[in-house]
C-alpha positions as CSV (number, residue, x, y, z in Angstrom):
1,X,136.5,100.5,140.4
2,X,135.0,98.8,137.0
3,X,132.1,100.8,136.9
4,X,130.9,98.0,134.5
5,X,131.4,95.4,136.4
6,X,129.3,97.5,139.5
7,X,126.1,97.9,136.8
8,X,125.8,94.3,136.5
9,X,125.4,93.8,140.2
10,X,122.2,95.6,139.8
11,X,121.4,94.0,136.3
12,X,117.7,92.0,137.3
13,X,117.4,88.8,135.2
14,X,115.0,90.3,132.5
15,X,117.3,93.2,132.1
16,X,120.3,90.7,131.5
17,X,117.9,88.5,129.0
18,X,117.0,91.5,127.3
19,X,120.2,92.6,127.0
20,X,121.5,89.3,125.4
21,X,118.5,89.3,122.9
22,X,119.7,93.3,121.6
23,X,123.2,91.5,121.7
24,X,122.3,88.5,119.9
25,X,120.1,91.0,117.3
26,X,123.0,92.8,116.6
27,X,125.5,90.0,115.8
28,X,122.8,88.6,113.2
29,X,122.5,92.3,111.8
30,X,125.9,92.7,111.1
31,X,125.9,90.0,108.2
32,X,123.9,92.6,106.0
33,X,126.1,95.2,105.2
34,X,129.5,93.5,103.4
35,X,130.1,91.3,106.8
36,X,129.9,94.4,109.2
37,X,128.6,94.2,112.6
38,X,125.6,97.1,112.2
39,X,125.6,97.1,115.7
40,X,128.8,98.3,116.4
41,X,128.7,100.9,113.8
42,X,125.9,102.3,115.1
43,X,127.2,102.9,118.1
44,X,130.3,104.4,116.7
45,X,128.3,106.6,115.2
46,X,126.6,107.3,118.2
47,X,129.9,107.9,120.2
48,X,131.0,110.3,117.7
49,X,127.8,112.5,117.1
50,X,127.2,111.5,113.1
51,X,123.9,110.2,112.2
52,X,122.7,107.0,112.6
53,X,119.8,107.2,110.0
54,X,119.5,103.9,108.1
55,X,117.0,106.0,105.8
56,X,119.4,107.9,104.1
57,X,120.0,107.6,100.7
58,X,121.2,104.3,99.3
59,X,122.8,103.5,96.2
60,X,121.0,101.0,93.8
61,X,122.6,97.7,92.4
62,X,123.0,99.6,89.3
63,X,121.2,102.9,87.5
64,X,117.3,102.4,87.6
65,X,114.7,104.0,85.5
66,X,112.8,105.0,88.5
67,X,113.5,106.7,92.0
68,X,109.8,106.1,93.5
69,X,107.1,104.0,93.2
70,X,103.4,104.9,93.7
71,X,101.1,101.9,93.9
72,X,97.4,102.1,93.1
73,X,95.9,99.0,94.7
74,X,92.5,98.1,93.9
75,X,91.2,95.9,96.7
76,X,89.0,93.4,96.3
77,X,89.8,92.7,93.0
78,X,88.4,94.6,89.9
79,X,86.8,92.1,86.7
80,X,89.2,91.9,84.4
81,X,86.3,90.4,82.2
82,X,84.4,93.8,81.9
83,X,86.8,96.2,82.1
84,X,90.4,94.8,80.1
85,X,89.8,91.3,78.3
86,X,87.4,91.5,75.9
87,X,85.6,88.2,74.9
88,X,83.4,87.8,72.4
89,X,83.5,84.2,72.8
90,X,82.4,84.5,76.4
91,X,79.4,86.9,75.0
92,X,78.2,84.0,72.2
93,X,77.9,81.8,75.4
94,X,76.2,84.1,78.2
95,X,73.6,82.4,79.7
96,X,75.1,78.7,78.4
97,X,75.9,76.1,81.2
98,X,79.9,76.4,81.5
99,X,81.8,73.5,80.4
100,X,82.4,70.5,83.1
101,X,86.2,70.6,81.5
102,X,86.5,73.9,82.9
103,X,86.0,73.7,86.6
104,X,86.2,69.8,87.3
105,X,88.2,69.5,90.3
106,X,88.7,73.7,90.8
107,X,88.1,74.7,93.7
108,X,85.9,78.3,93.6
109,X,85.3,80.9,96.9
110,X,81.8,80.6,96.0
111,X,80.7,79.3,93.0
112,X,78.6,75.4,93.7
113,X,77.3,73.0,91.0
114,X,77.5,73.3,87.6
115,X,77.8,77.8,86.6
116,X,76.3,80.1,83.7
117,X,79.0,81.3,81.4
118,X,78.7,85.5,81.8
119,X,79.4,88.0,78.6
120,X,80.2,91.7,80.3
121,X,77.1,93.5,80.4
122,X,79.8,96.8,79.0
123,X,81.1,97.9,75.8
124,X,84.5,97.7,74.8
125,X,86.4,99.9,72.0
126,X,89.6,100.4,70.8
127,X,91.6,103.8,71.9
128,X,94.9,105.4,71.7
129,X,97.7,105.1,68.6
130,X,98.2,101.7,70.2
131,X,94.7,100.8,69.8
132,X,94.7,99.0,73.6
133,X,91.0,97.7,73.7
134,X,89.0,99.2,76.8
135,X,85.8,99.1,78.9
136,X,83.1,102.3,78.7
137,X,83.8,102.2,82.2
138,X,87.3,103.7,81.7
139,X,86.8,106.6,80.0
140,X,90.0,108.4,82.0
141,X,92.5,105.4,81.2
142,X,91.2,105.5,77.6
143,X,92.7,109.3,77.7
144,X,96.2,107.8,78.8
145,X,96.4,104.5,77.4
146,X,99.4,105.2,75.0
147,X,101.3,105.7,78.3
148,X,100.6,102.7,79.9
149,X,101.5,99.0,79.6
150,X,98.4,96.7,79.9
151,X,99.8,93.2,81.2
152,X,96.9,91.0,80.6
153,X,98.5,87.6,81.8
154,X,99.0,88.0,85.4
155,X,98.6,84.8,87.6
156,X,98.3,83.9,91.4
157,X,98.1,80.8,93.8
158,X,95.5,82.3,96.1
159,X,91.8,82.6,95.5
160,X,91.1,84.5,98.7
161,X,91.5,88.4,99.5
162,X,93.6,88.5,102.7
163,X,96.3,85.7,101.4
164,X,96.0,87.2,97.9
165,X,97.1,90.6,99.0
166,X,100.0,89.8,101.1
167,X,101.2,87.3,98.4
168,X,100.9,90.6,96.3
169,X,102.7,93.1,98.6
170,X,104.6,90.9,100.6
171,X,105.8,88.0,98.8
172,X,103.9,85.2,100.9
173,X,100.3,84.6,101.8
174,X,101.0,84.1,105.4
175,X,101.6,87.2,107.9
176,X,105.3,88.2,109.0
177,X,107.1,88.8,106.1
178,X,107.8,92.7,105.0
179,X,105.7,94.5,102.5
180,X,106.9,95.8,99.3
181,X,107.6,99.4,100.9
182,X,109.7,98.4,103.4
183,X,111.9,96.3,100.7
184,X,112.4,99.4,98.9
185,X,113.1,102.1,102.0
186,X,115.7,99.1,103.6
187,X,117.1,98.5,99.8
188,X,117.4,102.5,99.0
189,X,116.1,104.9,102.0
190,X,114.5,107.7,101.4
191,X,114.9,110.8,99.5
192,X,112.8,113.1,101.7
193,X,114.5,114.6,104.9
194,X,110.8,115.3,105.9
195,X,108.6,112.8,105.1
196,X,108.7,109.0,106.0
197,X,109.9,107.4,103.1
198,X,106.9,104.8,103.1
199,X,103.5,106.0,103.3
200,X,100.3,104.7,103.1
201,X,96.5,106.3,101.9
202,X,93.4,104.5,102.5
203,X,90.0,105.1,100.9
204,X,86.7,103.3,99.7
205,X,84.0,101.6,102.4
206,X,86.6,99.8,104.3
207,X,89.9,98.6,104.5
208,X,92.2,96.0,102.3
209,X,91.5,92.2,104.1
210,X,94.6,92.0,104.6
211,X,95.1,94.8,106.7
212,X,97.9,96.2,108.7
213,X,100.5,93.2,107.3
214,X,99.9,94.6,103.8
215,X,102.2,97.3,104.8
216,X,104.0,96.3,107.6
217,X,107.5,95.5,108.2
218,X,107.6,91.9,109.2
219,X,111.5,91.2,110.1
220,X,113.2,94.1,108.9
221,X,114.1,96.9,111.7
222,X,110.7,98.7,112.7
223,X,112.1,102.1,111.0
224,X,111.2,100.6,107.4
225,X,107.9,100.4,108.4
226,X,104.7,102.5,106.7
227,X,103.3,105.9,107.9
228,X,99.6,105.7,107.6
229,X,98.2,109.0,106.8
230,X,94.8,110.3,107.2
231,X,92.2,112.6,105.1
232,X,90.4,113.6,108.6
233,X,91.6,114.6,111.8
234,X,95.3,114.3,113.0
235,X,97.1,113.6,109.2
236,X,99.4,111.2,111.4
237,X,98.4,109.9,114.9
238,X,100.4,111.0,117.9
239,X,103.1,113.5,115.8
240,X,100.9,117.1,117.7
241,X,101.9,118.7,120.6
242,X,100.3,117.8,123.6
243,X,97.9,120.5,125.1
244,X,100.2,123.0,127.1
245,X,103.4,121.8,125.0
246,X,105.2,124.4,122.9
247,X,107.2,123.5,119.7
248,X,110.4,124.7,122.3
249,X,109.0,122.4,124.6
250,X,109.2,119.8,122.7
251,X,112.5,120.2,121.2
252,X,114.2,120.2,124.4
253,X,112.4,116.9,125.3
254,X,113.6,115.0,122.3
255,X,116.9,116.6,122.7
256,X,117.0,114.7,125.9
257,X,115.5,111.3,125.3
258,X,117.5,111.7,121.8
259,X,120.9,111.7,123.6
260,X,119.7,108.8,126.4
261,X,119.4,106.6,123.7
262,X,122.2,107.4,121.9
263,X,124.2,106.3,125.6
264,X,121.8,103.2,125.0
265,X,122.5,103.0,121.9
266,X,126.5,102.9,122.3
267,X,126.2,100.6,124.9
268,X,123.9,97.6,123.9
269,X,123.9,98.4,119.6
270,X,120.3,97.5,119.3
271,X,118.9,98.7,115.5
272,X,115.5,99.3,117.4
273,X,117.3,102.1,119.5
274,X,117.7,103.5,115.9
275,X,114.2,103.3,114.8
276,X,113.6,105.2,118.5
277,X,115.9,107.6,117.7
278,X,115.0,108.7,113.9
279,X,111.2,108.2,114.3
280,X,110.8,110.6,117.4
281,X,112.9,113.4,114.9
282,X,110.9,112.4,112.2
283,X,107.2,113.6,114.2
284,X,109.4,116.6,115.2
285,X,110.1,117.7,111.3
286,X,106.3,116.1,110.0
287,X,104.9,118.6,112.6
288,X,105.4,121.1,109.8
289,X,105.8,119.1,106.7
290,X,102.6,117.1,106.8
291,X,99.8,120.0,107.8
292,X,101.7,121.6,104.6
293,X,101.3,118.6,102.4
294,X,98.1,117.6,103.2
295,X,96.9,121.5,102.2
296,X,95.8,120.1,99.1
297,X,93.9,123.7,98.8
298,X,97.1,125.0,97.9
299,X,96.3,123.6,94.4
300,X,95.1,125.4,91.4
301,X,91.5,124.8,90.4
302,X,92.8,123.3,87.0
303,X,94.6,120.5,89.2
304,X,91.3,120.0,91.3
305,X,89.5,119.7,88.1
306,X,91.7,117.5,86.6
307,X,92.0,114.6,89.2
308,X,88.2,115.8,91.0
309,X,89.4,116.4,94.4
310,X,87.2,118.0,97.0
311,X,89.9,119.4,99.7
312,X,88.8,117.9,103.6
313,X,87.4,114.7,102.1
314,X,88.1,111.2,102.4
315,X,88.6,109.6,98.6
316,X,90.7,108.4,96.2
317,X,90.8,111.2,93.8
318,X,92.0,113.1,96.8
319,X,94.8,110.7,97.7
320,X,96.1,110.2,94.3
321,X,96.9,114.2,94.4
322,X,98.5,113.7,98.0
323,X,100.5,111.0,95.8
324,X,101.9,113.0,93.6
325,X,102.9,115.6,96.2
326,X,104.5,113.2,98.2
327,X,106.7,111.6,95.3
328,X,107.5,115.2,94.5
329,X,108.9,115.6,98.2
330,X,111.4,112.7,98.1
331,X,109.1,109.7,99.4
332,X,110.0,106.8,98.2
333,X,107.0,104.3,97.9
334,X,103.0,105.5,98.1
335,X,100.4,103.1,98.7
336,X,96.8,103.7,97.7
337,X,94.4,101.0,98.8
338,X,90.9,101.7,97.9
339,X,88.2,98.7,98.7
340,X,85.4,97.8,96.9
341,X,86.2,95.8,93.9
342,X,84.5,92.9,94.8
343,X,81.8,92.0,92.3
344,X,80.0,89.0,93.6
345,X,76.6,89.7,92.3
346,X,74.7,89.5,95.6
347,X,73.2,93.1,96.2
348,X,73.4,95.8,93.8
349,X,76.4,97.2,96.3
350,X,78.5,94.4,94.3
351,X,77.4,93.9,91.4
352,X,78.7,94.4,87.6
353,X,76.0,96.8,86.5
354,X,75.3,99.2,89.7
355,X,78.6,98.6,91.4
356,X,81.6,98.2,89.4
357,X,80.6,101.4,87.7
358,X,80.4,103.6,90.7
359,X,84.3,101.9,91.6
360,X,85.3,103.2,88.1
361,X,83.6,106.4,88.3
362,X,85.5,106.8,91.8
363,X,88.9,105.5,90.6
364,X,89.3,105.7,86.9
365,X,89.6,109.6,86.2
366,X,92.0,110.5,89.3
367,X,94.5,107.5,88.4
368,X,94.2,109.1,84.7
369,X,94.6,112.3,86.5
370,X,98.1,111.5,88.5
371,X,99.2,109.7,84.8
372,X,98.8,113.0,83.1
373,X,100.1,115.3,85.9
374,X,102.9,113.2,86.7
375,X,104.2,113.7,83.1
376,X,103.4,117.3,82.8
377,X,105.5,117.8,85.6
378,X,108.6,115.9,84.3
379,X,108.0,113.4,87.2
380,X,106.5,110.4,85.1
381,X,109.8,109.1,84.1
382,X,111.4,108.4,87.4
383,X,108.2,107.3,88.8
384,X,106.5,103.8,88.7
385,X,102.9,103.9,88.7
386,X,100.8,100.1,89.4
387,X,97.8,99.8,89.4
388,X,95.5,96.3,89.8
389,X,93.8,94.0,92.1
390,X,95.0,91.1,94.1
391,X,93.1,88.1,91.7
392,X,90.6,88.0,88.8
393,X,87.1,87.5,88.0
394,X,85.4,83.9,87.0
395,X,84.0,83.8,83.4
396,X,81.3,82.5,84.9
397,X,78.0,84.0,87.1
398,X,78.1,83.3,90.5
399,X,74.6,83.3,91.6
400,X,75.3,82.5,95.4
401,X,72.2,81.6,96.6
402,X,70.1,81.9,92.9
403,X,70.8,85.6,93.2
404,X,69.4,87.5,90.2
405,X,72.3,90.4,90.1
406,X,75.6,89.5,88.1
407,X,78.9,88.9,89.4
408,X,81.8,86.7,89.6
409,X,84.1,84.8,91.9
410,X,87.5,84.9,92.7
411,X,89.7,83.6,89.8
412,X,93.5,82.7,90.2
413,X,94.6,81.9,86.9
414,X,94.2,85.2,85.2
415,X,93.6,89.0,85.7
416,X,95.1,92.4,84.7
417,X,97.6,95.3,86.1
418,X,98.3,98.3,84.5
419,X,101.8,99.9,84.9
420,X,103.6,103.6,83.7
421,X,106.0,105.7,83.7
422,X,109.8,104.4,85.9
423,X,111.0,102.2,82.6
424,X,108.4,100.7,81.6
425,X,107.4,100.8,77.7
426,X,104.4,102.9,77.3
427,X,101.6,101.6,75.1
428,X,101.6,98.1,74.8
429,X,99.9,95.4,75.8
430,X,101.1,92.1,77.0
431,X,100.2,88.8,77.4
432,X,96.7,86.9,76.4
433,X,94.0,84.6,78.0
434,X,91.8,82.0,75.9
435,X,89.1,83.0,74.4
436,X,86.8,82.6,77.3
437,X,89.4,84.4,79.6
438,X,89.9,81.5,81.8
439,X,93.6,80.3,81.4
440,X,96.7,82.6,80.5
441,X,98.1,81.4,76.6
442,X,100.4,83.9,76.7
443,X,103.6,85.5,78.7
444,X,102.3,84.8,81.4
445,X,103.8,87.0,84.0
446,X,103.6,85.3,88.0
447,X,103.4,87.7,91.3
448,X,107.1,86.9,92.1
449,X,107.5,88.2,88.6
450,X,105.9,91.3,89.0
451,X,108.0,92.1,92.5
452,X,111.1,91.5,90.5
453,X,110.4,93.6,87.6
454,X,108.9,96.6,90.0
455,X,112.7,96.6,92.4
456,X,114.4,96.2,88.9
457,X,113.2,99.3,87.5
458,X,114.5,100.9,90.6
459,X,118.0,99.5,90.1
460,X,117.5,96.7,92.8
461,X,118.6,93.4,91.5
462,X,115.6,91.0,93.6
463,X,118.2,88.2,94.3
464,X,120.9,90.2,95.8
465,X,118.8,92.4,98.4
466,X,118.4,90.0,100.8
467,X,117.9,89.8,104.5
468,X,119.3,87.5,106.9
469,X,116.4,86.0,109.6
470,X,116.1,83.2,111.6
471,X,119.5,81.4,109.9
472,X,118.9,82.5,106.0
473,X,118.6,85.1,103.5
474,X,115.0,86.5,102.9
475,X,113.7,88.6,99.8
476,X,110.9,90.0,99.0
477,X,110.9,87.2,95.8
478,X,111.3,84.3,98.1
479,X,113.4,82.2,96.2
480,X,111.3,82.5,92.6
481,X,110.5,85.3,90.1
482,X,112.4,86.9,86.8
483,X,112.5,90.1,85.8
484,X,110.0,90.3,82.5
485,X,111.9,92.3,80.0
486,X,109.3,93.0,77.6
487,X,107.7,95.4,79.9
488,X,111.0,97.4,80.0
489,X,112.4,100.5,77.8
């Protein structure tokens, strides 16, 4: 008897759909890898006990600077205006009714009628050998600024948080396509046997518009998705024992389920049987990796000191050290999304004198902090440390509604990242706006831009890691961006 052909007797239509659709899956999954059917190598691997683990170690297109990337993204968009760009200019004309040439025919989040030009209520000095020009407000960064490369010129199509940040971490403005992370675990796994190898850390009042999508997977195979960890609580949702469950217990349940999906597995060759199969052995190994990691007590006062951490709390300063620890333990991409940079000048909560300060004086000294503890540590060379906002700030006041605090809109056409350490040349500064900090004049350096130049200083060449979906290739670049050179060692 076929015992095959006897299972299909009892197949019910959705089972046999289903089945097709894992078939179908697997056929279009087996153009990645050199031609190879994935699916069928999984389940040879599957047959013959070896592991399946698509996060293991990868080799790059060729040798990068860096092996990890930690990302320090300021949501809501910090004002490039009072805290990088300098414009005297801008200060002659504070108060002065802006130029018609300006914003005839732009289109503002906010702004209506005719707007105030707006001088930065700050100081700015020079600092470092390199004599990079900075805000009062950053008074850490001014400590590390011969480390760092200011890129003054960056530029975006979207004027709007939630489409700005996933054309920043994803590629596109519209939901679906995979984040930045899961480029980079897909393109090179992970180095860390017991950590994911994409995680994410949230602080400030709220979370990034764009929520979940900013580090999702989109297409790619569910196991290149983010681990969201947490300050409070449970560090990760759903990896403790249930009440009455030993560590035994629960060994000898995965063992179980492990090897029914492997039979699955070998059987149908569906990748998302894969992402079953690592992610229930990955909560097994975080049950004792994570409570260990996240024991930021373990840390000598000097450390606490130096980035201002206050162990059990929810901040940034906290999650930059957690950064650091991670990279240390093999994870390949950190994500720190911390919300409140955006300084409309309604209420003092968002304004450029009360607020932005109080977003500095949270951020500035722990990102300063993981600059100067990376290097003491050896690490800073073979990580990449970003750090910006998803837009700019208007030279203009906003005044929504004739309020008397100052602030600014949402401004495409310039703003400013930081970047260290992974390849890039430490203490310069590149690109220029006009003199009222409107329009870019200078290297002007595009979102696409910026993706390419992050993968390439991890050895990834952006053209050639690609996905196949829905009939074509995919990257993370969509089908623009160059890698810009000047930024590079």
């Amino acid at each position: 008897m076929d015992l095959r052909l006897e299972q299909l007797k009892y197949n019910t239509r959705r089972q046999f759909f289903q089945r097709c659709t894992s078939g179908i899956g697997g056929l279009a999954l087996g153009s990645l890898i050199d031609g190879r059917d994935l699916s069928s190598a999984f389940a040879a691997d599957a047959a013959e006990g070896h592991s399946t683990n698509p996060l293991a170690p990868k080799p790059p297109h060729f040798p990068g600077k860096a092996k990890n990337v930690i990302y320090l993204h300021m949501a809501g968009s910090p004002s490039q205006l009072d805290l990088f760009d300098y414009k005297p200019k801008l200060t002659e004309m504070n108060g002065q009714e802006c130029p018609e040439s300006l914003f005839k025919k732009e289109r503002f989040a906010f702004i209506k009628g005719t707007p105030k030009m707006l001088g930065t209520p700050h100081s700015f000095a020079k600092h470092g050998q390199c004599g990079a020009e900075l805000s009062n407000l950053l008074p850490g960064l001014a400590e590390v600024v011969d480390d760092v490369a200011i890129v003054k010129s960056m530029v975006t199509d979207q004027f709007n948080h939630a489409p700005a940040q996933l054309f920043l971490n994803t590629g596109s403005p519209r939901v679906g396509r995979p984040s930045m992370g899961s480029w980079l675990t897909y393109g090179l796994g992970s180095e860390s046997q017991n950590l994911p190898g994409f995680v994410v850390l949230l602080s400030g009042p709220s979370g990034p518009d764009g929520g979940t999508s900013l580090w999702g997977s989109g297409f790619l195979p569910s196991v290149y998705q983010d681990v969201q960890f947490r300050s409070q609580g449970d560090p990760v949702l759903y990896v403790s024992n249930p009440d009455g469950m030993s560590r035994e217990s629960r060994r000898e349940s995965l063992d179980a389920i492990r090897d029914l999906n492997k039979l699955q597995l070998g059987q149908f060759g569906d990748p998302e049987t894969v992402t079953r199969i690592e992610q229930y052995e990955m909560a097994y190994r975080m049950q004792t990796s994570v409570p260990e990691l996240m024991d930021i007590s373990q840390e000598p006062k000097a450390i606490h000191d130096l980035y201002g951490t206050e162990p059990g709390k929810v901040s940034f300063a906290n999650n930059c050290l957690l950064a650091r620890r991670l990279v240390e333990r093999g994870t390949r991409f950190v994500q720190l999304f911390h919300w409140g940079w955006d300084s409309h000048g309604t209420n003092p909560g968002d304004d450029l004198v009360t607020s932005l300060p109080q977003r500095c004086g949270q951020c500035d000294k722990p990102a300063a902090a993981l600059i100067k503890d990376l290097k003491q540590r050896g690490l800073l060379d073979s990580t990449l440390v970003v750090w910006g906002g998803e837009f700019g700030r208007t030279p203009m006041n906003e005044e929504r509604g004739g309020s008397k605090y100052l602030g600014r809109d949402h401004h495409p056409h310039c703003f400013t990242i930081w970047m260290a350490g992974g390849g890039i040349k430490p203490g310069i500064t590149l690109g220029a706006t006009d003199e009222l900090g409107y329009h870019v004049v200078e290297d002007k350096v595009e979102v696409h831009d910026l993706q390419a130049t992050i993968l390439h200083c991890l050895g990834l060449d952006h053209e050639k890691l690609t996905y196949k979906f829905q009939g074509r290739q995919f990257r993370l670049t969509d089908v623009f961006g160059k890698v810009v050179t000047k930024l590079l060692t």
